[in-house]
C-alpha positions in Angstrom: -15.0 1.3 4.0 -18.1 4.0 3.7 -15.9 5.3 0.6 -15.5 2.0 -1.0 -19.5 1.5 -0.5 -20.2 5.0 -2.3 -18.0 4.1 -4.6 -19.3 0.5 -5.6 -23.3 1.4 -5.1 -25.2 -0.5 -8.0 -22.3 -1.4 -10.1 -22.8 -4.8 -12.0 -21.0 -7.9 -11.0 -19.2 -8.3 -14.4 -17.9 -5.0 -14.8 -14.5 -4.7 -16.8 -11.9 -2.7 -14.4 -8.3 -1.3 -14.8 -6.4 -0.7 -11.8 -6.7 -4.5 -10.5 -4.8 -4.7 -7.1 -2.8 -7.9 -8.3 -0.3 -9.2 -10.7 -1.6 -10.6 -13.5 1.4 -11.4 -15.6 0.9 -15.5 -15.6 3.4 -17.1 -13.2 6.9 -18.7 -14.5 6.5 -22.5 -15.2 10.0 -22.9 -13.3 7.7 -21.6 -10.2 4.5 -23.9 -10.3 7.0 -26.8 -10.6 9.3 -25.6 -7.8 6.3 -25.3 -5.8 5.1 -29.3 -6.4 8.8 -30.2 -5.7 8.7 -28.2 -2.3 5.4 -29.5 -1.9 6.3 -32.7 -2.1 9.7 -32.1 0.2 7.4 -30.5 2.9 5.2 -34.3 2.9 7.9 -36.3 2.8 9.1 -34.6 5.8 6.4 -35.0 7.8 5.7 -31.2 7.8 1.9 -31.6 6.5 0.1 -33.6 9.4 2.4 -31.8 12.4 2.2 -28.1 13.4 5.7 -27.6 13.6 9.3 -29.6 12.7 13.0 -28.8 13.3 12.5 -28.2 9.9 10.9 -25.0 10.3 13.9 -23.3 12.0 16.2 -24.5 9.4 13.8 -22.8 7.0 14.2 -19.4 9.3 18.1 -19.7 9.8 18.2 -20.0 6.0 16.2 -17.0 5.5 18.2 -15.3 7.7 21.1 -16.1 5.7 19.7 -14.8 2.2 17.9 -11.8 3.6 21.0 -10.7 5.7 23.0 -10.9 2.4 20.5 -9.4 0.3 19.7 -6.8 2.6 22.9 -6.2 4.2 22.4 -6.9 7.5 23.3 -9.5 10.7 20.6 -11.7 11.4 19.5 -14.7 13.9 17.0 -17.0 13.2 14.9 -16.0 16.0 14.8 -12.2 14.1 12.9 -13.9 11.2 9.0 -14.9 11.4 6.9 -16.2 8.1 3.8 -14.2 7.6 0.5 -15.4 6.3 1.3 -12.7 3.4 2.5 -9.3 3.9 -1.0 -8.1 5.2 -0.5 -10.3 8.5 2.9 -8.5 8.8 1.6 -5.4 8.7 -1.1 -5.9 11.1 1.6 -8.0 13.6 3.7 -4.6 13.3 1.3 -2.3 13.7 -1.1 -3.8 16.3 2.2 -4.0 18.4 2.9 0.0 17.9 -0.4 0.3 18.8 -0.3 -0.7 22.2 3.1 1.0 22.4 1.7 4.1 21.8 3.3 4.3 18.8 1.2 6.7 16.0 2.2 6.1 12.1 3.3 8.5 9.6 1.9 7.0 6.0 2.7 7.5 2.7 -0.3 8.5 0.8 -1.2 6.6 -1.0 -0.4 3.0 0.8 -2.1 -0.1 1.7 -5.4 -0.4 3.3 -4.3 -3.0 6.2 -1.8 0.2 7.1 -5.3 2.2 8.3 -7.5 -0.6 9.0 -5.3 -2.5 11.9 -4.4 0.3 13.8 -8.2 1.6 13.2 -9.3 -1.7 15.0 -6.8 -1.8 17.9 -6.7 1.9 19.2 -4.1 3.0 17.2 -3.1 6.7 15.9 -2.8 7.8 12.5 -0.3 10.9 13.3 -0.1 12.2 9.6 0.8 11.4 5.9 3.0 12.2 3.6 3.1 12.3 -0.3 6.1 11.6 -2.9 8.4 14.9 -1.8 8.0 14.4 1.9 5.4 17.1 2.2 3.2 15.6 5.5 0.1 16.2 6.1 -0.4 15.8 10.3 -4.2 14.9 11.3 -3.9 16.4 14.5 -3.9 13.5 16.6 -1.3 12.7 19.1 0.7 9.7 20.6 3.8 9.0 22.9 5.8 7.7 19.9 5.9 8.2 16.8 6.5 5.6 13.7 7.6 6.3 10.5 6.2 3.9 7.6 8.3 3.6 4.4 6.6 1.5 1.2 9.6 0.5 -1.5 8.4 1.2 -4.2 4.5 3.0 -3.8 2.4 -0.1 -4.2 0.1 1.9 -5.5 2.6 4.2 -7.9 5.9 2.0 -8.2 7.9 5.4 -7.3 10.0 5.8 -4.3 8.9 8.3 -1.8 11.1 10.7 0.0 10.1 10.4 3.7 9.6 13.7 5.9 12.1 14.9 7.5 10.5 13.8 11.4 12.6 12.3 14.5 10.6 8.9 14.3 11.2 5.9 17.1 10.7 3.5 14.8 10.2 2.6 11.1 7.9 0.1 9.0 10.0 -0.6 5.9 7.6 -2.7 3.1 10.0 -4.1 0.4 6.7 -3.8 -2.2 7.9 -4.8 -5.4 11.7 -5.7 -6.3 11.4 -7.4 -9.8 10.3 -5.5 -12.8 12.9 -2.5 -12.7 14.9 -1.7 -16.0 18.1 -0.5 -16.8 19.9 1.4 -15.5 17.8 1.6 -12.4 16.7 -2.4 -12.6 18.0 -2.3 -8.7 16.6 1.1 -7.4 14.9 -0.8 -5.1 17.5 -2.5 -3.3 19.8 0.2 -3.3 17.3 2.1 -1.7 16.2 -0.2 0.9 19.9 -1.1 1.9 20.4 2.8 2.6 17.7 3.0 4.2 18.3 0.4 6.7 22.2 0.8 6.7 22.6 -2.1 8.4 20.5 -1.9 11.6 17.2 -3.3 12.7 17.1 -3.0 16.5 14.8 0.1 15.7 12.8 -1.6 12.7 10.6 -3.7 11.3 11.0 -5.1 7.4 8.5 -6.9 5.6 8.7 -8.9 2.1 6.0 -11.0 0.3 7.1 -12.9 -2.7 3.4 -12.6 -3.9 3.5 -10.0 -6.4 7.2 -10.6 -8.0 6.2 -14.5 -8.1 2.5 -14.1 -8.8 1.7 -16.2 -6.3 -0.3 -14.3 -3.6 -3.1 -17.4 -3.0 -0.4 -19.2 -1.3 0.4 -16.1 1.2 3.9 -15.9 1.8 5.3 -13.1 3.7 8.4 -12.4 5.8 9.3 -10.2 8.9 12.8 -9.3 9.9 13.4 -7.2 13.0 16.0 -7.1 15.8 14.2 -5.2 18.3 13.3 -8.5 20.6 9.6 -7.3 22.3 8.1 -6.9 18.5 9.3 -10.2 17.6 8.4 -12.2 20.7 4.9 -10.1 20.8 4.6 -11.0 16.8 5.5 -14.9 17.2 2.7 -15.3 20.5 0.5 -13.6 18.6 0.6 -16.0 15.5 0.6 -19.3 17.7 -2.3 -17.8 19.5 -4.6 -17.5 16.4 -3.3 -20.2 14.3 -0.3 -22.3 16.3 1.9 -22.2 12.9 2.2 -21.1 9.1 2.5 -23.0 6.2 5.6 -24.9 5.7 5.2 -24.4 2.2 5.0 -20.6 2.7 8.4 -20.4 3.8 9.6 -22.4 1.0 8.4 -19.7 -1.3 9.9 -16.9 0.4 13.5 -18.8 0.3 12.9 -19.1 -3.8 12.0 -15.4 -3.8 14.9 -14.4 -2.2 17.3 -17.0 -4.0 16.5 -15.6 -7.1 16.6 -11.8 -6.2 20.2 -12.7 -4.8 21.0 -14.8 -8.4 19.0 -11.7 -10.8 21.2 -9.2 -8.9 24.5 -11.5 -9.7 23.6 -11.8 -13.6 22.7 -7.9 -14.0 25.8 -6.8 -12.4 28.7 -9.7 -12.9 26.9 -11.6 -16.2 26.3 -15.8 -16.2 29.7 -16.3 -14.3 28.6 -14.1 -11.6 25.4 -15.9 -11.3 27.3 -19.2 -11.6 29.0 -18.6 -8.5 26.4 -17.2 -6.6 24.7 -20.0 -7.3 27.3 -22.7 -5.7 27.6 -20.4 -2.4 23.1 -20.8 -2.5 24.0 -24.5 -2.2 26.2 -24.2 0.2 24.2 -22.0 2.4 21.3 -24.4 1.5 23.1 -28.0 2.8 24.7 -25.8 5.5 21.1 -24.9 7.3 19.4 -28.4 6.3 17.3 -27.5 3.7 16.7 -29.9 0.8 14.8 -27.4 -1.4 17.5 -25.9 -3.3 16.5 -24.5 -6.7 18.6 -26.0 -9.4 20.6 -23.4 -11.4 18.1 -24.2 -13.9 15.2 -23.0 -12.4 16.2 -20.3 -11.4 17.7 -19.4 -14.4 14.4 -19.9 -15.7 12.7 -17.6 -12.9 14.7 -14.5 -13.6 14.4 -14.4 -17.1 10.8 -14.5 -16.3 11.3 -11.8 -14.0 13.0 -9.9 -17.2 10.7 -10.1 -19.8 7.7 -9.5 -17.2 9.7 -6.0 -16.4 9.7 -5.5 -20.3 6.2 -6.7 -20.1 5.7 -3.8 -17.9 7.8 -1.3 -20.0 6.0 -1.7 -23.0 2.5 -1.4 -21.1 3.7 1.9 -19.8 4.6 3.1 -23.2 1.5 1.9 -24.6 -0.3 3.7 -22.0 1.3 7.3 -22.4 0.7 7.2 -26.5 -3.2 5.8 -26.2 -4.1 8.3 -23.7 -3.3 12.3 -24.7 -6.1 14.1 -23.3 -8.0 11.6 -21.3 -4.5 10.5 -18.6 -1.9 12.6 -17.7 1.4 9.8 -17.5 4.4 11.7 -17.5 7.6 9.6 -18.2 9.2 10.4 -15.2 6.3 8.6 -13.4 8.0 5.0 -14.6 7.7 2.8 -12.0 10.9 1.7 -10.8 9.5 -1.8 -10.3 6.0 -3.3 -10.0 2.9 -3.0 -12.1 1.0 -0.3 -10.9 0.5 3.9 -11.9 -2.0 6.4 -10.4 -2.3 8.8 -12.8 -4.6 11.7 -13.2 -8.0 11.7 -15.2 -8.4 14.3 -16.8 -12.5 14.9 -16.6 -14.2 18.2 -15.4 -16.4 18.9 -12.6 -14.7 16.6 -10.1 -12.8 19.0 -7.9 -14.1 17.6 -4.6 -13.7 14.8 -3.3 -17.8 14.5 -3.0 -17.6 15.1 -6.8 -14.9 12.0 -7.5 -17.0 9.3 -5.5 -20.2 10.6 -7.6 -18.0 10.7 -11.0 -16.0 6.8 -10.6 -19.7 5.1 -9.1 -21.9 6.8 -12.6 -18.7 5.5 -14.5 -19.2 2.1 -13.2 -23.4 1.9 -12.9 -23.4 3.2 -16.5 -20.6 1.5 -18.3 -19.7 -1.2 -16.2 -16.4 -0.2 -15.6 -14.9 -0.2 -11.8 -12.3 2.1 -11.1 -10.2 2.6 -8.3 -9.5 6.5 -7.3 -6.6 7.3 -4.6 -9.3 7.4 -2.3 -9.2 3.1 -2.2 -5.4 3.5 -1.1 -5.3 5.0 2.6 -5.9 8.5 3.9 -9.2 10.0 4.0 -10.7 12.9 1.7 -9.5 16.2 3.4 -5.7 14.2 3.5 -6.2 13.4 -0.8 -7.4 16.8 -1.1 -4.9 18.6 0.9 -2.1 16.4 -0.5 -3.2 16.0 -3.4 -5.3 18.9 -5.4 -6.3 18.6 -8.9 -8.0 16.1 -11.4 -8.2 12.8 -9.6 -6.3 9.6 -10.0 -7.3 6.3 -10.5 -4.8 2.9 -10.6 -3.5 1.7 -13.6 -2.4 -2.0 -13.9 0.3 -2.5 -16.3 0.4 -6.4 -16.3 -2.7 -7.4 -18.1 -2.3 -8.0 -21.6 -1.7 -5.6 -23.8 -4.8 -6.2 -25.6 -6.8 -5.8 -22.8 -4.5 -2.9 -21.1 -5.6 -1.0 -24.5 -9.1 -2.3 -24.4 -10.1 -0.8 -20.8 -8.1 2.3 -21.7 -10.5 2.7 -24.8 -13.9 2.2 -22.3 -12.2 4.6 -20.2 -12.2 7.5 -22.6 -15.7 6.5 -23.9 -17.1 6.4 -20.3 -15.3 9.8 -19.7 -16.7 11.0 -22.7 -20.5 10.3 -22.1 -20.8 10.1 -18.3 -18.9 13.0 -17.0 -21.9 14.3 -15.7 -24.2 12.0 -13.7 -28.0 11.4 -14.7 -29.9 12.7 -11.8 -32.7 9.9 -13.1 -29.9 7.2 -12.3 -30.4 6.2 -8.3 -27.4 6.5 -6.0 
């Protein structure tokens, strides 16, 4: 936090910015009217004005079902707990390892709530580790130790390779799954299913719909585990601060995975594959109770959102590498392999501290109203960035604003770079 308020010292309110933290491709039509259907479902039922219905376990067995299938595992319906977004998932996990004794190994970058939870409730940091596996160890220690996996980066959309340590448990966060292309549209899955190979009782997954769906007001988030204590500790400690989630939550995450079991079907087997996938959904659906089931339709609809916000993506990407020589360095190999979101390096002189950085990104936003976000938002701390990462810094990218605007901010960018590389010393800190 002492970063971010360097960082953000005197900036105007209406500054333009880049590397926004969210989606901002507009939501699929199919999905707002899903949502009034489920919304409607969830009154009907009673669910609004009550803090809990049978309905709510037939939501969890369902889930159970689809993410079993999708993620290749065996699941109960007492393994599967809706989160108030991801961000309450990762702080159920991780205030659980904490008092385990149980220190994290982090990708850097990664999330904020991955530092800030265990910050708050006595937790350890034990080291972290950047795209090739290379870890950085702060020196502190703990009985356990808990390796955290993010699929993709959320901050980079690439897949890290995790060091090589003898961890006693794993976070996996299933990030981003739609907006791949061919002929890696399903990196992300493939990935996560090796990487659980079919077990649980020694990990913790979490899902939000809230950046495929662009719907992350509404909150939904998922956590599958078979290891029993995390559960039950993660199901009091939800009824102890709020009794229940939103019905309507869990109706989201059943659409999200729905469709990435139908856009999986259609990219590998074509319409019949999806077809039939489709009949088993209703199946599954009427088999666990649930009334919600997307219509073929609408979830037709849904994925070839999904595919033209991935182009969406692509062409963002593109745009970026041929209006940026000399100001970002975006190799092609640094496609994400789904999501939104690059960190790539500025290329601007006298920043090689970390000091220098914070002083460089809060002159560019005082002067020319443009915030950016530097790695130094996205976990770790400066000697971890400058230890892991050397060199010109990085700042986020977001690829799903529109074009115009993508090429807009990239033009204040270089003007910014251009005539505030070196901060006024008449212009207060």
């Amino acid at each position: 936090m002492a970063v971010y308020r360097e960082l953000r010292a005197g900036l105007p309110a209406d500054c333009a910015q880049i590397g926004y933290g969210y989606n901002l491709h507009p939501a699929a039509g199919a999905t707002h009217r899903f949502l009034h259907h489920a919304l409607r479902a969830c009154a009907d039922g009673g669910r609004l004005h009550e803090y809990g219905t049978a309905a709510d376990g037939h939501d969890r067995a369902l889930a159970a079902t689809l993410a079993g299938a999708y993620l290749g595992l065996e699941l109960d319906p007492d393994q599967v707990l809706f989160t108030t977004g991801a961000t309450e998932g990762i702080g159920l996990v991780t205030r659980f390892l904490a008092a385990c004794d149980a220190g994290l190994i982090l990708p850097s970058p990664c999330y904020y709530a991955f530092e800030q939870t265990p910050r708050r409730h006595g937790g350890t940091i034990l080291g972290r580790y950047r795209h090739d596996g290379t870890l950085h160890p702060t020196g502190e220690k703990a009985t356990h130790t808990a390796l955290v996996e993010i699929l993709p980066n959320g901050v980079t959309g690439t897949l890290h390779t995790p060091p090589r340590v003898d961890a006693d448990f794993r976070i996996v966060d299933i990030v981003f799954l739609a907006g791949g292309r061919a002929p890696t549209r399903h990196a992300v899955t493939d990935r996560a299913r090796a990487t659980l190979a079919g077990r649980l009782d020694d990990t913790a997954v979490l899902m939000t719909p809230s950046k495929d769906l662009c719907v992350p007001g509404i909150r939904p988030g998922l956590l599958l585990s078979t290891h029993a204590p995390l559960i039950d500790a993660a199901r009091d400690d939800v009824f102890d601060r709020s009794a229940t989630t939103s019905p309507l939550a869990g109706q989201v995450v059943l659409l999200y995975l729905s469709v990435l079991l139908l856009a999986e079907a259609r990219h590998t087997g074509g319409n019949p594959a999806f077809a039939t996938r489709h009949r088993w959904l209703q199946e599954r659906y009427a088999h666990h109770r649930v009334p919600t089931v997307p219509s073929e339709r609408t979830c037709r609809a849904i994925v070839d959102h999904l595919d033209a916000m991935s182009t969406h993506f692509a062409h963002a990407f593109d745009l970026a590498i041929r209006h940026t020589e000399g100001l970002l360095l975006i190799d092609p190999e640094q496609r994400p392999v789904a999501g939104y979101s690059l960190l790539p390096r500025v290329l601007v002189d006298d920043t090689d501290t970390p000091e220098a950085v914070v002083r460089w990104v809060n002159t560019i936003g005082r002067r020319h109203a443009l915030k950016l976000n530097p790695s130094y938002l996205f976990g770790g701390d400066r000697d971890s960035w400058h230890a892991l990462d050397p060199g010109p810094p990085r700042i986020r990218v977001n690829l799903s604003v529109a074009h115009p605007d993508l090429l807009h901010t990239l033009a204040l960018l270089r003007a910014a770079r251009d005539g505030a590389t070196h901060p006024r010393r008449d212009v207060p800190r």
